[in-house]
Structures are given as structure tokens and as C-alpha cells.
N, C-alpha and C positions, 0 to 999 in steps of 0.2 A: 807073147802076152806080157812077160815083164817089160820089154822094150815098152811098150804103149804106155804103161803106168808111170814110167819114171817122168817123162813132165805134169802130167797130174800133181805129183808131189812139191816138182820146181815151182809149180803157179802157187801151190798152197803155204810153199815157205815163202815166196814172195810177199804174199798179202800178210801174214804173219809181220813180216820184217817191218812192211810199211804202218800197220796196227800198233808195232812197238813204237817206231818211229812217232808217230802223230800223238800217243801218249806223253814220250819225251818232251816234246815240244811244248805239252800242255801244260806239264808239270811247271818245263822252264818260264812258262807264260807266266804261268801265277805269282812264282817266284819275283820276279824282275818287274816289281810295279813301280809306277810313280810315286814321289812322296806325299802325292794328295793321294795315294790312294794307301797308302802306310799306316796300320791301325796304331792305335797311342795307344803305347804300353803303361803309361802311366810311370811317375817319378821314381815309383819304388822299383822297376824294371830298367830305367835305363842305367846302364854301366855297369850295372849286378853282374854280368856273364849270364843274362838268359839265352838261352838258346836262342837262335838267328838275330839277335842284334845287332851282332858285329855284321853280318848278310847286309840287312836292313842300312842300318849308317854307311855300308860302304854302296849298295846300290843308289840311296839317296845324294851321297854326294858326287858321285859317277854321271846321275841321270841329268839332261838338258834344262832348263831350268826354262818354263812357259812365261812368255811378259803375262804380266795380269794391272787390275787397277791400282791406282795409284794405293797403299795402304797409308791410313792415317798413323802418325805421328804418336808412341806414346810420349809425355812430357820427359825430361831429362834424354832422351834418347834422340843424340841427331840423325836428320833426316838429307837423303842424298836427293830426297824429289824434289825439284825446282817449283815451288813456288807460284809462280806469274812471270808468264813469255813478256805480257806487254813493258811498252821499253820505261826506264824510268824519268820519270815527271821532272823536268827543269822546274828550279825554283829562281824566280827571278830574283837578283842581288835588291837587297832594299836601299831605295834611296833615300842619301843621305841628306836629312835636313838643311836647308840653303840656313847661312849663317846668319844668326839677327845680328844686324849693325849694331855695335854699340856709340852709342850715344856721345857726344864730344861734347866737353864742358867747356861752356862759354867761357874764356877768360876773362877775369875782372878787368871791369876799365880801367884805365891809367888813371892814378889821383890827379885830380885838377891843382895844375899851382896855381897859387895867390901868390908868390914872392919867392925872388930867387937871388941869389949872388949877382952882383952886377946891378939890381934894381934899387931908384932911388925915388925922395918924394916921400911926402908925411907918414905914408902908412909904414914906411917904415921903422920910422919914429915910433910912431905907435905901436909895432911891432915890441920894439927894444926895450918900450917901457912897460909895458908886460912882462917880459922876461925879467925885467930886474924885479918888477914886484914879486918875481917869485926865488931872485936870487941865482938865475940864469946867466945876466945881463950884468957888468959893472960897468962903472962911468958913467961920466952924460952918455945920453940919447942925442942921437944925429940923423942925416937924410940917406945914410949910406949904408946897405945889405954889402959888409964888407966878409974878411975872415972872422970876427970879432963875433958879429951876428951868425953867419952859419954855423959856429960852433957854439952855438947857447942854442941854437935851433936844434943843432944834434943830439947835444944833452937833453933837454927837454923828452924830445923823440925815442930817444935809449931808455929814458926813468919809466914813459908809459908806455913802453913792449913798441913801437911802432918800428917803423924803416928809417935808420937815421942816416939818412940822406945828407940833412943840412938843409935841405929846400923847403920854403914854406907850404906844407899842401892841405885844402879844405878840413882835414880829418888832423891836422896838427894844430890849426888856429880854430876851430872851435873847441877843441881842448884845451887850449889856454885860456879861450874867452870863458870857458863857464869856469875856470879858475881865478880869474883874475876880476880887476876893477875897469870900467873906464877910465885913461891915465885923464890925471886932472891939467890942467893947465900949469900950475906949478910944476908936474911931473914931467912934461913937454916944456918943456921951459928949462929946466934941470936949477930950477931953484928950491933951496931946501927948506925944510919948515923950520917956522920959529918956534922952537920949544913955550909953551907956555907957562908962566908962571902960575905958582898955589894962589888963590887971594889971600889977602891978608889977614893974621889971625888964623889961618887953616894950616898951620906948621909947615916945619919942611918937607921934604920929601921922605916918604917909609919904601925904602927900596930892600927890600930882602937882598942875602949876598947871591942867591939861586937865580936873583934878576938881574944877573948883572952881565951874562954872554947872551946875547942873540938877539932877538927881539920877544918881549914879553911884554903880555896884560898880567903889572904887577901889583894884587890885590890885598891890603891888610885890613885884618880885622879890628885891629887897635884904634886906626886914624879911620877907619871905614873911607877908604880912599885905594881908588883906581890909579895907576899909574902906568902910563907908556912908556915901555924902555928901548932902545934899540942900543944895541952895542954899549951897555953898559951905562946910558946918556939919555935922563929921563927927559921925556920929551914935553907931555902935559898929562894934566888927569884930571879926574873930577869925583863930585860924593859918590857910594855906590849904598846901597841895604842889604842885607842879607836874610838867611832862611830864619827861624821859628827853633826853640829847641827842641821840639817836636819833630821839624822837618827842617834841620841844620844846612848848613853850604857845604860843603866837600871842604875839605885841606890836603893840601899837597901838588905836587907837579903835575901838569895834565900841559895839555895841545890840543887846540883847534879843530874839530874832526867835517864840521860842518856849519856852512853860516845859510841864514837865509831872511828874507826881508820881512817878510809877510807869515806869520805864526799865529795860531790858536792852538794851547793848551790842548792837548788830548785829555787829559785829567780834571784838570779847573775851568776848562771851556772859556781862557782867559785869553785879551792879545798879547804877544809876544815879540813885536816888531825887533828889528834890528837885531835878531840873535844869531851869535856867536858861540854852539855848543863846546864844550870841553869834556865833560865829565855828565855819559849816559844824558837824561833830561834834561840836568843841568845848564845852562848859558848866563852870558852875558847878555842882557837885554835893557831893551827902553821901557817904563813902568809909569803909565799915567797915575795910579795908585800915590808912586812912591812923589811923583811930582807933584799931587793935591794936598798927599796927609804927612809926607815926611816921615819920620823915624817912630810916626804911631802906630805903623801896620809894620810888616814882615810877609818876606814872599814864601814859596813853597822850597826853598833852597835854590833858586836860580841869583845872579846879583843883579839886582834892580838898578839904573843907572835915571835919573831925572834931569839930565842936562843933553837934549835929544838933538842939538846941534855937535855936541863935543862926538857924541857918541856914533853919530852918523859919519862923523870924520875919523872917527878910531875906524868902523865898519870899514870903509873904504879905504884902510888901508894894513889890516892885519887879512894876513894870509892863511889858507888852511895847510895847519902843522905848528903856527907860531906856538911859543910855550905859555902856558898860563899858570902864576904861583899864586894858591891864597896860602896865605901865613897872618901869624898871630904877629 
């Protein structure tokens, strides 16, 4: 009868063992979870030595680690998830602006010449006697654009900023023409003028010693008389009038700055032919006034001249810059 009982007892230790067994098991189940499934101890438990933490941390970083969605990004914290598969976008290179032509400046035309070295025939005469009215030019005048002529053409050319070539060009003879006279036939001729005598009874000459280099319109007040000087050698003159004491003539050294034919008075709404400025409004001029009434009028400070032949010969031939002296 004992023989019989003892497997009885072996089946009952058996089920026992495996009852323990499946416990074990349970226990180890619980223990060994994922880290999603790991209660949060919260801040003040982690790293204190609570009990199973160190368990806890080292199963979690043992355990396999599940792919899941992509987690968003907090700010300052880089992110290893890509973004965007699609490929990136060519930017086409900008084209560059075709160049704007710039513009070519036309070159000025060549000056046109009127007269050259080599060239002969009256106009060059004419030429030459312009240049001497202005002290360019010495000697007779001739048919011949020699050295003589190109270099009074150069000076000329050098004094008013131009190209001094030596050649005569459009742009250097109308600058002499608005500077100059018509040469007169005496001047093409190379015949010199006769000085003219004072008439009679009208004294000597009153030549200041200031009138005695260059050429001057030399004016006293004493003889109330004009006088032509050139180089020191009066040539003729005639009566002149003067201003008012109220509105006196200028005294002293002055020059020519402007002439012109044809004047009216801005001031006195008066004519003023034949003027030769010197001094601000001042000129020499022609004076129907002075040629009706004589010495019983007074101009406004210009010098009135009544002798309109003499005076249109002086015109034609003083130059702008000649010097002009009124003196006592």
C-alpha cells in the first residue's frame, strides 16, 4: 500500500513545482515592462535611490526601442527627422541684363578755313589790316598769307583761348571782325594819315605826359579839347563838352571797354551815336545838343563831341583797350 501512494505524492510535487514556476514567471512579467509602460516617478524620485529605479533605468535602456511617428521638434532642440524626401528645387541663374550701348559722341566738325599759309589775293590784305588795327600785324599790308601773317594769326588765336594753329578758321575771323573796323582804303593802301592841324586861335596841343606811350583819346579839361595820340605824335582832335557839377566827367586813366554805333541812354532816353565807353556809362560820343547850343548845355558826364565827321574817323579807328586820359 505504501508502494501505491508514493506517485500520488510525485504528481502532487510536480503541479506544486510548475504552480511555483508560473508564479515566477508572473512576477518576472511585471517587472520587465517597456518604457511606455514605466510609471513616472516624478522629479523628486528620480536619482534619490528609490527603491527599483536603478531596476527601472536599466530595463528601459536595455529594452528595444519601437519606431513610432515622427515627434515634433521642441524649439532650440535639433531634430534628426528629415524634413522633406522631395528633391530640392533648381533655381534658375538670373539673367544678366544685355548691356545698353552707350552712346558715341559725335565729333565736332573740323573748323572751316577761310585762309591759310600759302594763300594769296586781297583778302589777305584785309586780313593783315585788321590784325594791325589791333596791334597783331606790323608793316604794310600785302597779297601774301606768309610767316609774318600766321603768326599774328597765332597770337591773336592764343589771346582768345582758341587753337592757335596759325590757320585762318570761321571761328577766328569773326572774332576779329566784331573787333575790328572795315580797313579803309588808306589802311589797304598802307598810306598813313595826315595829322591834322588845331584851327587857328584854338592853341596848341594839351597833351598830358600819361598820353604820350601807346595810342590815347587825350582829353583836357582846360582847352576842353580832344586829342588823338598814337605813340607819343598827336595826330588831330577836336572841341569836346563835358558833364554838369552835379554830374561831373570821370578824371583819370581808363581804356576803351566797349564801342557801339547806335545808343540810347538808358537813363535820359537820349541818342548816343558813335560811343566809345571808358569809364562804367560813361563815353565818348557824338551830341546833336552839344552841336546846336554849344557850351550852354552840359551832358550827364559823358564827353560830347560836335564835329561828327572827325569823330566817326576817330570811331573807326580806336580800338577796344586803347587808353583814355581826362586831365586838368
Amino acid at each position: 500500500m505504501q508502494a501505491a501512494s508514493s506517485p500520488v505524492r510525485s504528481t502532487g510535487g510536480v503541479r506544486r513545482a510548475l504552480v511555483l514556476m508560473g508564479a515566477v514567471a508572473v512576477v518576472f512579467a511585471s517587472t520587465a515592462c517597456t518604457p511606455d509602460q514605466t510609471p513616472d516617478l516624478g522629479g523628486s524620485a528620480r536619482g534619490t535611490g528609490v527603491a527599483g529605479t536603478s531596476a527601472s533605468s536599466t530595463a528601459t535602456s536595455s529594452a528595444p526601442t519601437t519606431p513610432s511617428s515622427p515627434a515634433t521638434t521642441t524649439a532650440g532642440e535639433p531634430s534628426n527627422t528629415p524634413t522633406s524626401t522631395a528633391p530640392p528645387t533648381t533655381v534658375p541663374p538670373t539673367a544678366k541684363p544685355a548691356p545698353t550701348p552707350t552712346a558715341t559722341a559725335t565729333p565736332e566738325p573740323a573748323p572751316v578755313v577761310v585762309l591759310r599759309a600759302g594763300d594769296t589775293g586781297p583778302k589777305v590784305r584785309s586780313l593783315q589790316a585788321r590784325l594791325r588795327q589791333l596791334s597783331w600785324f606790323d608793316g604794310d599790308v600785302n597779297d601774301r598769307y606768309g610767316v609774318k601773317t600766321t603768326t599774328a594769326v597765332r597770337g591773336f588765336q592764343a589771346k582768345r583761348g582758341f587753337d592757335a594753329t596759325g590757320v585762318l578758321d570761321e571761328r577766328t575771323w569773326d572774332k576779329l571782325v566784331s573787333m575790328t573796323h572795315r580797313p579803309t582804303a588808306d589802311e589797304l593802301a598802307n598810306v598813313k594819315p595826315t595829322p591834322v592841324e588845331p584851327k587857328p586861335g584854338a592853341g596848341s596841343w594839351d597833351v598830358d605826359e600819361r598820353c604820350l606811350t601807346g595810342r590815347v583819346m587825350c582829353i583836357s579839361k582846360s582847352t576842353k579839347r580832344l586829342t588823338w595820340v598814337v605813340d607819343g605824335v598827336p595826330q588831330y582832335g577836336f572841341d569836346v563838352r563835358f558833364g554838369s557839377d552835379e554830374l561831373p566827367t570821370r578824371e583819370g586813366v581808363f581804356s576803351v571797354y566797349k564801342k557801339k554805333v547806335d545808343v540810347i541812354s538808358n537813363l535820359y532816353h537820349t541818342p548816343m551815336p558813335y560811343s566809345m565807353f571808358f569809364s562804367g556809362g560813361q563815353a565818348v560820343h557824338y551830341s546833336s545838343n552839344f552841336a546846336r547850343l554849344g557850351y550852354a548845355g552840359a551832358s550827364h558826364g559823358c564827353v560830347n563831341v560836335r564835329n561828327k565827321p572827325l569823330l566817326i574817323q576817330l570811331y573807326n579807328e580806336v580800338r577796344i583797350g586803347d587808353k583814355v586820359v581826362v586831365h586838368w
